[in-house]
C-alpha positions as a printed Julia matrix, in Angstrom:
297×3 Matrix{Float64}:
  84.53   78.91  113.54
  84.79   76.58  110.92
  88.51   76.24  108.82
  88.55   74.64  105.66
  91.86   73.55  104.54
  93.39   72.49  100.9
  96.02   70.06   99.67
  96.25   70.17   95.76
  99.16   67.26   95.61
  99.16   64.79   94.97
  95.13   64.8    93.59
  94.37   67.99   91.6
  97.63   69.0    90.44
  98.36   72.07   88.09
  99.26   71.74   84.54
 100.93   74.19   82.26
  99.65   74.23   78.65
 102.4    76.03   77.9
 105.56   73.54   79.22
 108.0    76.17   80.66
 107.83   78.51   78.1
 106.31   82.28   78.55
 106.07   85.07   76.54
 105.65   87.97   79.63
 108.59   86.97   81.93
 106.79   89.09   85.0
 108.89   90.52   87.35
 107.58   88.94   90.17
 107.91   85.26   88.05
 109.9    85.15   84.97
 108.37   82.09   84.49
 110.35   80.01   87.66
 106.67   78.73   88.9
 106.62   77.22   85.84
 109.09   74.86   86.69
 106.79   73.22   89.65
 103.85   72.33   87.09
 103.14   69.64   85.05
 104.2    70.19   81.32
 100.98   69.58   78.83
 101.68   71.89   76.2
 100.05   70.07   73.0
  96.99   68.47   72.81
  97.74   65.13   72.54
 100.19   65.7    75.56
  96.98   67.4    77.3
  95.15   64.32   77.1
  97.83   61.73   78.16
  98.55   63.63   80.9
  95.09   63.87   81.82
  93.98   60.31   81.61
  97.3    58.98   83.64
  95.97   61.72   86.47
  92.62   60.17   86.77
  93.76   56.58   86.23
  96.06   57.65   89.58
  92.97   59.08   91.58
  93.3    61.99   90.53
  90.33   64.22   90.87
  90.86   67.43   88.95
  93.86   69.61   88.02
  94.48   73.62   87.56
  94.93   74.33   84.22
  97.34   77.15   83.77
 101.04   77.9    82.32
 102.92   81.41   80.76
 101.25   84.26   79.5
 101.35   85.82   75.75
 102.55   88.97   75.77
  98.97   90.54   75.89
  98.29   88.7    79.45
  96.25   85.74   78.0
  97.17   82.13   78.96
  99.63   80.64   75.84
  98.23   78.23   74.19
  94.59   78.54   75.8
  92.68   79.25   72.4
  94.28   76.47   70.88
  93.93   73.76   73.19
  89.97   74.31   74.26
  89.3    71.26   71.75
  91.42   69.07   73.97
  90.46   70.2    76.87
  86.26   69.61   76.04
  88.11   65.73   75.12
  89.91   65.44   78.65
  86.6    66.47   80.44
  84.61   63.98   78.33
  86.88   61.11   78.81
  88.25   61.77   82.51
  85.49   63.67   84.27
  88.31   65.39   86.06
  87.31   68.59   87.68
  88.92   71.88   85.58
  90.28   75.07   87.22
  90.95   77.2    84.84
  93.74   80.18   85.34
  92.96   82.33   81.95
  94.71   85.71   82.17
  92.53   88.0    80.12
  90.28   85.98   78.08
  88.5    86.71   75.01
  84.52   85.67   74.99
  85.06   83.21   72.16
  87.85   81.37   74.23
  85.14   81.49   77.2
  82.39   80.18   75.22
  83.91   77.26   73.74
  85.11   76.32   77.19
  81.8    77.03   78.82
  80.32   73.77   80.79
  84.07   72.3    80.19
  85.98   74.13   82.8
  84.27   73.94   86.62
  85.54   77.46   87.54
  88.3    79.66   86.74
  90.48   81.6    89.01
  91.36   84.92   87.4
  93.95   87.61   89.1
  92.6    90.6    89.53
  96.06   93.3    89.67
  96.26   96.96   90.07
  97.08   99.43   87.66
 100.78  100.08   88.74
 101.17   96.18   89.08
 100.21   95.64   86.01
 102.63   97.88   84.1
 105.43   97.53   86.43
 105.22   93.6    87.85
 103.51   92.48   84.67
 104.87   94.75   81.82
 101.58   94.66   80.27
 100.0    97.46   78.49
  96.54   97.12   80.2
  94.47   98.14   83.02
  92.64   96.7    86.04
  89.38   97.49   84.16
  90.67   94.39   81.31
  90.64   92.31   84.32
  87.5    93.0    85.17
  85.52   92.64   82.0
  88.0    89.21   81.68
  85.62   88.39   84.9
  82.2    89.3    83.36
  83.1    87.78   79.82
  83.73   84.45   81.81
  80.09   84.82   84.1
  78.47   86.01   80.71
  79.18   82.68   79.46
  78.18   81.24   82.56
  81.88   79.89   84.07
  82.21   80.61   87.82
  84.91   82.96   88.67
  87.37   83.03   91.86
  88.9    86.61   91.73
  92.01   86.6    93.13
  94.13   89.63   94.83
  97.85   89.48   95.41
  99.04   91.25   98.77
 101.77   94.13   98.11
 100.52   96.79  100.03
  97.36   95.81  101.91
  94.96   97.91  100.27
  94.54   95.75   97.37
  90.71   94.38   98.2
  88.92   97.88   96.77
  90.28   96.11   93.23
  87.26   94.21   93.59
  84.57   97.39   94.55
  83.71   97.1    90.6
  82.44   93.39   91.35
  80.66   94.2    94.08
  78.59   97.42   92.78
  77.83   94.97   89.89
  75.85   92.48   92.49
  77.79   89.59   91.05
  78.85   88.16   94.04
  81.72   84.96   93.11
  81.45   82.06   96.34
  85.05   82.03   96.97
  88.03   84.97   96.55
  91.42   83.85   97.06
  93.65   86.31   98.58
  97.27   85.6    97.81
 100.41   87.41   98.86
 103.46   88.7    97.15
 106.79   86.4    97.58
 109.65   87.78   96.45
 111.75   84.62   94.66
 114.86   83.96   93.97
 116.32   84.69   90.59
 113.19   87.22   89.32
 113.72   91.03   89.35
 112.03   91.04   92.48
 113.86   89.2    94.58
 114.97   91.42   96.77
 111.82   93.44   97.17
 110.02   93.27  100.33
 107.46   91.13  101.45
 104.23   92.44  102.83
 103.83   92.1   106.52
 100.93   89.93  108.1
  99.14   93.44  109.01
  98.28   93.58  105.44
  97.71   90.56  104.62
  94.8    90.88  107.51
  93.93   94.54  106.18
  92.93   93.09  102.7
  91.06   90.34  104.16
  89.15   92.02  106.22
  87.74   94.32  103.37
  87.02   91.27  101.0
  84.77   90.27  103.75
  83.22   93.28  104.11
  82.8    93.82  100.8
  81.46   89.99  100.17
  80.08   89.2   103.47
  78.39   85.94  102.16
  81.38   85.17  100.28
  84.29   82.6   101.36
  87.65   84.23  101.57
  90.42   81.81  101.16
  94.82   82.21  101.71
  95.81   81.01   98.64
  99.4    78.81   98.6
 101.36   81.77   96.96
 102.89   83.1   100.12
 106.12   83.68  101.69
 107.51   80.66  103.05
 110.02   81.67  105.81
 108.69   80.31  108.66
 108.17   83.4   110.52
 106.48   85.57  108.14
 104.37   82.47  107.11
 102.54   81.39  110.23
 102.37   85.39  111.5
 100.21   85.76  107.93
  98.42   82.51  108.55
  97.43   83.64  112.27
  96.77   86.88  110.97
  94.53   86.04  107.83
  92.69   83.2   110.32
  91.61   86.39  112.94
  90.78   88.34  110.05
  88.12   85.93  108.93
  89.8    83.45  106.46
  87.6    80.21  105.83
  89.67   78.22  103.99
  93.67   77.88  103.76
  95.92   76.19  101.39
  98.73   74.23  103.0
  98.37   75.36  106.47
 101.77   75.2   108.78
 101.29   72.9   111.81
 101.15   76.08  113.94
  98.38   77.32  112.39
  96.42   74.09  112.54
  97.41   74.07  116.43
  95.89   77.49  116.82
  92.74   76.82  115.22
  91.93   73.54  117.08
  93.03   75.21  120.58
  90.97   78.1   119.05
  87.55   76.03  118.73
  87.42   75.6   115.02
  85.96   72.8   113.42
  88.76   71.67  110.71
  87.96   70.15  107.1
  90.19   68.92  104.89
  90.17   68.97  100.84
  92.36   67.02   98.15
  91.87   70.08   96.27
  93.03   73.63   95.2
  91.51   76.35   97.83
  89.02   78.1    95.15
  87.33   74.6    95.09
  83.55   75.2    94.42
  81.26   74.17   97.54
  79.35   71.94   95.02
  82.56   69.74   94.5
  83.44   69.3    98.34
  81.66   66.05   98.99
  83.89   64.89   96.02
  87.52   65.98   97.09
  86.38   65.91  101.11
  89.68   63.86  102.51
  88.47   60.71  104.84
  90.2    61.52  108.32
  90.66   58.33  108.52
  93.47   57.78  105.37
  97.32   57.55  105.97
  97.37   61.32  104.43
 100.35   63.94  103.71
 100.37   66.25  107.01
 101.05   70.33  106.1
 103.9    72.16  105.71
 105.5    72.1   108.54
């Protein structure tokens, strides 16, 4: 009975390496998200942007941005110098979101990124949402290349259909349990190819959190922020993914928070992106007492 909810703004914001540019153009994208990060697309621009974050109070930032057209994050390999430099001169905490990385990539950023959040998508996704010629098993050996090289992982599963949690059966038989999995949920947006498709309902939203759990019953299962907005739809998936057995939530509505404290949960806050590490929360733990953003509301 315990909720632990995130607020990445204004503290650990995400940055795109790549600036808006993207070589994939998903269907489900076409590179509009891009639009809402922080350009750092050049070294040099890395590290500016970097040390004005933590001169701010900034704790950390997601480090993430458009895809090359074989599903790795542009620019990665070429920026891992800059990034060991912004960790070295800003201790600010790195997530990293890698698409399928190679092991040299992974090596070179090993004990310079804190964690890395890495999508785990199903075959069909994959070759019709993501265009790429690849396979859920690439995702999953993107996963052990970053353990082998000793990075924490956050899988994370996008919602379509509700039966999306077995993508992560291959982790589980392998006894490599990650802390946290971030279960996210398709939103179709304005001006992609999928705009008109339909959002999942909150039933299976609930239907892949459940199975996570069972699956990774000492794990943390988290609602990440990419979720259908529209009010509705939002706080029935909230509700939903909170009986299901959700621990943590990313920018909870008001309605949600009202449930959980009529409900009996004990409510914790975060300046922080939900696949935060447990060994990080004394660090980005928000002081109830602060003048603080409220959630969406």
């Amino acid at each position: 009975m315990r909720l632990k909810t995130y607020y990445p703004l204004p503290k650990f914001p995400p940055l795109s390496l790549s600036g808006a540019a993207c070589n994939l153009h998903c269907a489900h994208c076409d590179a509009t998200y891009l639009g809402g990060m922080l350009p750092a697309d050049t070294p040099d621009a890395l590290l500016q942007r970097c040390r004005a974050l933590r001169q701010n109070g900034a704790l950390g930032a997601l480090l993430s941005g458009g895809s090359d057209t074989n599903g790795a994050l542009l620019n990665l390999a070429a920026m891992t110098d800059a990034i060991r430099q912004a960790r070295q001169e800003t201790d600010l905490i790195f997530n990293l979101h890698p698409g399928l990385i190679d092991a040299a990539t992974a090596q070179k950023l090993a004990g310079v990124v804190d964690f890395a959040s890495l999508d785990i998508p199903g075959d069909d996704v994959i070759r019709r949402v993501l265009g790429l010629d690849a396979t859920t098993a690439d995702y999953i050996a993107a996963y052990r290349t970053l353990r082998a090289a000793g990075i924490a992982v956050v899988p994370h599963v996008t919602v379509y259909n509700g039966d999306e949690a077995g993508l992560l059966r291959p982790i589980a038989a392998a006894g490599d349990a990650p802390h946290t999995i971030v279960v996210i949920v398709f939103s179709p947006t304005r001006g992609t190819p999928l705009a008109d498709a339909p959002a999942p309902e909150a039933e299976a939203v609930a239907n892949v959190v459940a199975e996570a759990k069972a699956l990774f019953p000492e794990a943390e299962i988290a609602l990440g922020c990419m979720r259908p907005r529209a009010r509705a739809l939002r706080e029935a998936i909230e509700l939903a993914a909170l009986q299901a057995g959700v621990a943590r939530m990313e920018l909870p509505s008001q309605k949600t928070l009202g449930y959980a404290r009529d409900a009996g949960y004990e409510i914790a806050s975060f300046d922080a992106c939900c696949a935060l590490p447990i060994t990080y929360e004394s660090i980005a733990r928000r002081d109830a007492s602060r003048n603080l953003p409220s959630a969406i509301t």
